[in-house]
N, C-alpha and C positions, 0 to 999 in steps of 0.2 A: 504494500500500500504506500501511499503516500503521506507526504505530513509536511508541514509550515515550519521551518528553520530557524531562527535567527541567530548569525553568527557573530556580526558586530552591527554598527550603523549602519543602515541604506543596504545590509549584507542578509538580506531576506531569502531565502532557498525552496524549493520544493522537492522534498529529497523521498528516497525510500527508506522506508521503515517497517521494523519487523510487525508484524501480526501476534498477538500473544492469544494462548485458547483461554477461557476464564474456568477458575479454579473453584473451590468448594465454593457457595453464596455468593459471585461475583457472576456477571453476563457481558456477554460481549456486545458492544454499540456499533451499529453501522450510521454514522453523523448526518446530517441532515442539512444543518444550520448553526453558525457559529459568529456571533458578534464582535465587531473590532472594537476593544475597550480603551479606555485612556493608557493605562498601562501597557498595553500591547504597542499603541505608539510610541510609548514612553523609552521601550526597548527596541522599536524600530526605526524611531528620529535620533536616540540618543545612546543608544546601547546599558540605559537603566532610569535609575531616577534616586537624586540624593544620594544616599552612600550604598543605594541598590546597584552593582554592578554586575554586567555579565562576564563571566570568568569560564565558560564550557557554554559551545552549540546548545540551544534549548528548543523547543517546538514551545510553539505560543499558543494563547489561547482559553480562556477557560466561561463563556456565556456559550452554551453548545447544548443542545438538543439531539436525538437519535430515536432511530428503532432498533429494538429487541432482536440481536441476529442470533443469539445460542444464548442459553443457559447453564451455567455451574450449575454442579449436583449445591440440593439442600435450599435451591430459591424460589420460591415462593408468593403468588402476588404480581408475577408477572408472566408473560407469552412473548412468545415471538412474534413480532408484527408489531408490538407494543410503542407510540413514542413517548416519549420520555422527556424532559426536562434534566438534567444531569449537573446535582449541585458538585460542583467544584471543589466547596469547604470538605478537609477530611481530616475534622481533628481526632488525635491518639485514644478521647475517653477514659484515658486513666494519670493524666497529669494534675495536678495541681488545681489550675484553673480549668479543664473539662471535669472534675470533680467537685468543683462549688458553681459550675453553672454559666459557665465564660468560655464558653470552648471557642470562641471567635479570638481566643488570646490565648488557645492550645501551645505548651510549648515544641509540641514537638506539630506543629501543624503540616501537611502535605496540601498547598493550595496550587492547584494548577497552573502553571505556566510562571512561576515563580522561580526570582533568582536571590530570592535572600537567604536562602541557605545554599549550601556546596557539600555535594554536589545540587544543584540547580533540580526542581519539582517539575518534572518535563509537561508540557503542558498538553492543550485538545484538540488543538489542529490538526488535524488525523482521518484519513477516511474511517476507518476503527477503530476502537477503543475498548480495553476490559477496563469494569469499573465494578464496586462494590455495590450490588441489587439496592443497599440502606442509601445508595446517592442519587435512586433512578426514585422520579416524582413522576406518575402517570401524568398524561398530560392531552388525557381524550378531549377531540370538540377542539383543542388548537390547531393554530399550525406550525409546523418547527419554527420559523421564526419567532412566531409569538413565546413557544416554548424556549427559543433561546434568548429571551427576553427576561425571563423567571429571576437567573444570575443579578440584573443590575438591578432588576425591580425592589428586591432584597435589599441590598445597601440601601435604598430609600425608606423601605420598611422601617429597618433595624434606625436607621437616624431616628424617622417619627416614632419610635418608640423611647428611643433616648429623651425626644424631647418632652416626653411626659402628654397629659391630658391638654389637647387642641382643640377641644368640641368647644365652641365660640369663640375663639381667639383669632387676633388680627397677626400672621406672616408672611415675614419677609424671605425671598428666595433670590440671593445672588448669584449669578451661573444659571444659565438654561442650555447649557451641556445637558444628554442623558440624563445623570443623574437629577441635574435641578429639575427639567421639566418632571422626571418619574418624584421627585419629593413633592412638585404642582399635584398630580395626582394622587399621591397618598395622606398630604396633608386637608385633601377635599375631603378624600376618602374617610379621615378621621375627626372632622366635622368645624374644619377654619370655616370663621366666616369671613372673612377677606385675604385673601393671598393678592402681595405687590412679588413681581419679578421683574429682577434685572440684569441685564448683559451689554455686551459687546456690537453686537449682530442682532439687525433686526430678522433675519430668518431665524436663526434661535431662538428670537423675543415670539415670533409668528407659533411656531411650537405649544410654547407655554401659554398662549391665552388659548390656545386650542386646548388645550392642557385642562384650562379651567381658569389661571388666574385674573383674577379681575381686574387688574392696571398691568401693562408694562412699559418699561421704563429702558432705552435707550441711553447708556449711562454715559459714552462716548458722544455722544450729539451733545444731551443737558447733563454733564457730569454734576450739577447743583440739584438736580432735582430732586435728590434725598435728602436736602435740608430742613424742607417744606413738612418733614414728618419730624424733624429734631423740638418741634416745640414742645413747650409742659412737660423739657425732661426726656421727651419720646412718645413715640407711638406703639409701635411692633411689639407683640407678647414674646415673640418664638422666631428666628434668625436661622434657616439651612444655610447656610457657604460650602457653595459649591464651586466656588473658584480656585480654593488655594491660594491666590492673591492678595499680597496686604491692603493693598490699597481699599480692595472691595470691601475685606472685613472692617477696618479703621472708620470709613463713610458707612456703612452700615449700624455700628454701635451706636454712634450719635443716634442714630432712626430707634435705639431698642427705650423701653421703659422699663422705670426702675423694678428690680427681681425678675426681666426677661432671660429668657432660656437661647441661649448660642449655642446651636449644635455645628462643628468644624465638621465637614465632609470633606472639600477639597484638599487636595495635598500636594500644592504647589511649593512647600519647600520653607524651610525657617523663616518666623514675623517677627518684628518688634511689635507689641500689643502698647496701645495708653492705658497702663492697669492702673491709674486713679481712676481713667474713665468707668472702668470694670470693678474696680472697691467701688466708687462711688456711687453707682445705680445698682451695687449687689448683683452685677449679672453673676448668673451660671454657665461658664465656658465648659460644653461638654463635646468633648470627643465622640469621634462613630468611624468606627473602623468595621468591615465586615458585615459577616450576618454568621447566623445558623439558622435556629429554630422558624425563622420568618420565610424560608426558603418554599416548605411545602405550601404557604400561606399564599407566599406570591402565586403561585400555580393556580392555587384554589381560587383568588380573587379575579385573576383572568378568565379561568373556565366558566367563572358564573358570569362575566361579564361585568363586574364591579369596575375592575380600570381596563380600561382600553389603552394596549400601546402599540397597536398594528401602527395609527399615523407616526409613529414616532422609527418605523424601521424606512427609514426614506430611500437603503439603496439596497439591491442585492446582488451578487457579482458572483458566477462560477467559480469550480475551485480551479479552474485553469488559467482563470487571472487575477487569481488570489492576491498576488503584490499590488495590481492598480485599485483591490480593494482597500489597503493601508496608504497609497499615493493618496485617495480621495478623501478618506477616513478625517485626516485631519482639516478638512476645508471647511471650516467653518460657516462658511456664505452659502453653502451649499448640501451641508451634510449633516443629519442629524445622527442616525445611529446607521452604520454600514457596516451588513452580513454579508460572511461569506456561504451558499449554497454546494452544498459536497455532492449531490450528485444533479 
């Protein structure tokens, strides 16, 4: 079979790769659909990210969807034919924090397509894949894209859960990348009554009122226009940052009200924060790395139809020109989330 490379920058490959059979409670995946992540570019513009380095060839990869091609003896729950959703996250269960209930912070974590440990978590860009049956989420009534959607919808999940109880609350969503607009819909989903988003790109910003949000905001046209909410102290209950960007998060605080909730999603790389700004309205600066438990959640919320994020798959590319789908990947003007199709 084949499978998606990356060797250093711009050093993207389509190589062969062995087939492995699946062993006891493991099934083997014939791929379908597989989403170009920020991360993926991260390792394809730049050959990592922060002191993430590639140090060994990796296959990339890990929003990916499949059907059921063979079953390990002992599995249960699923057929051949079956497609699948294929969470990524594979923590150990027996560390530390997979034992108090944090397994998104597993130490010994295997997440696909991953170069922070060495050797390198080889990732799912692969026409086949053995995976573990407890990774595969039925994923009837979708379509692999949508099913390879599951992966990021999760990160969005797990933020809105970070940031506690949103049923009537006024937020703010910087970034309408993927994840911001998938945080537009899950923070709907969880009952805001007003979402502002903002970005760079007005086709991004297009997304997110699609999305659901009810203003958006061009930050690059009216970079002032978050002032307008800094009166009485602030407005905004609840802050996603999905840029990673200091600047976004800095102009955003001012917009938050005293004892607002800052959930950091983006991970664009070391801030200076104004923490009197942050002592002094008592914000909560809370982190959201990951997911778990949310993973079968996202599924379920697509299958019944709760969020919709078919509009948000805007490209889809053969695995034969798998590379011009990461060329495109990062075009912002133009691309919201772009899959690649394996067969």
């Amino acid at each position: 079979m084949r499978a998606l490379v990356i060797h250093a920058p711009k050093d993207l490959r389509s190589e062969d790769w062995p087939i492995e059979a699946p062993g006891a409670g493991q099934v083997l995946i014939h791929m379908e659909a597989g989403g170009v992540c920020g991360s993926d570019l991260h390792y394809y513009n730049h050959g990592g990210f922060g002191p993430v380095r590639l140090k060994e060839p990796m296959v990339l990869g890990h929003e990916v969807s499949g059907r059921v091609a063979a079953l390990g003896e002992n599995v249960e729950g699923l057929a051949e034919g079956d497609l699948v959703a294929i969470n990524p996250s594979r923590p150990c269960g027996h560390c530390a924090y997979c034992l108090e209930g944090a397994p998104n912070h597993c130490l010994n974590m295997r997440f696909y397509g991953s170069a922070m440990p060495f050797p390198h978590i080889q990732g799912a860009f692969r026409q086949a894949l053995v995976v573990d049956a407890g990774q595969c989420v039925k994923a009837g009534g979708l379509s692999p894209g949508e099913a390879a959607m599951a992966e990021p919808l999760s990160v969005a999940l797990h933020a809105t859960r970070r940031a506690g109880d949103l049923f009537g609350k006024r937020v703010l969503v910087t970034g309408c990348g993927p994840i911001g607009v998938l945080a537009v819909l899950s923070a709907r989903r969880a009952g805001a009554a007003e979402i502002v988003a903002t970005d760079l790109e007005d086709k991004a910003l297009s997304f997110a009122a699609g999305a659901g949000a009810d203003r958006t905001i061009n930050v690059a046209k009216d970079p002032d226009a978050l002032g307008a909410y800094a009166a009485g102290k602030g407005y905004f209950d609840v802050l996603y940052e999905a840029t990673g960007a200091e600047p976004a998060l800095v102009s955003a605080l001012a917009a938050m009200r005293p004892r607002g909730v800052v959930v950091q999603l983006g991970m664009g790389g070391e801030m200076t924060l104004p923490m009197l700004q942050i002592t002094a309205k008592e914000l909560d600066l809370r982190g959201s790395f990951r997911f778990h438990e949310e993973f079968p959640l996202a599924v379920e919320l697509m299958a019944k139809g709760l969020i919709d994020v078919k509009p948000l798959i805007s490209h889809t590319i053969g695995f034969d020109e798998a590379i011009r789908a990461f060329e495109i990947a990062g075009d912002r003007s133009q691309v919201m989330k772009a899959q690649i199709a394996f067969n």
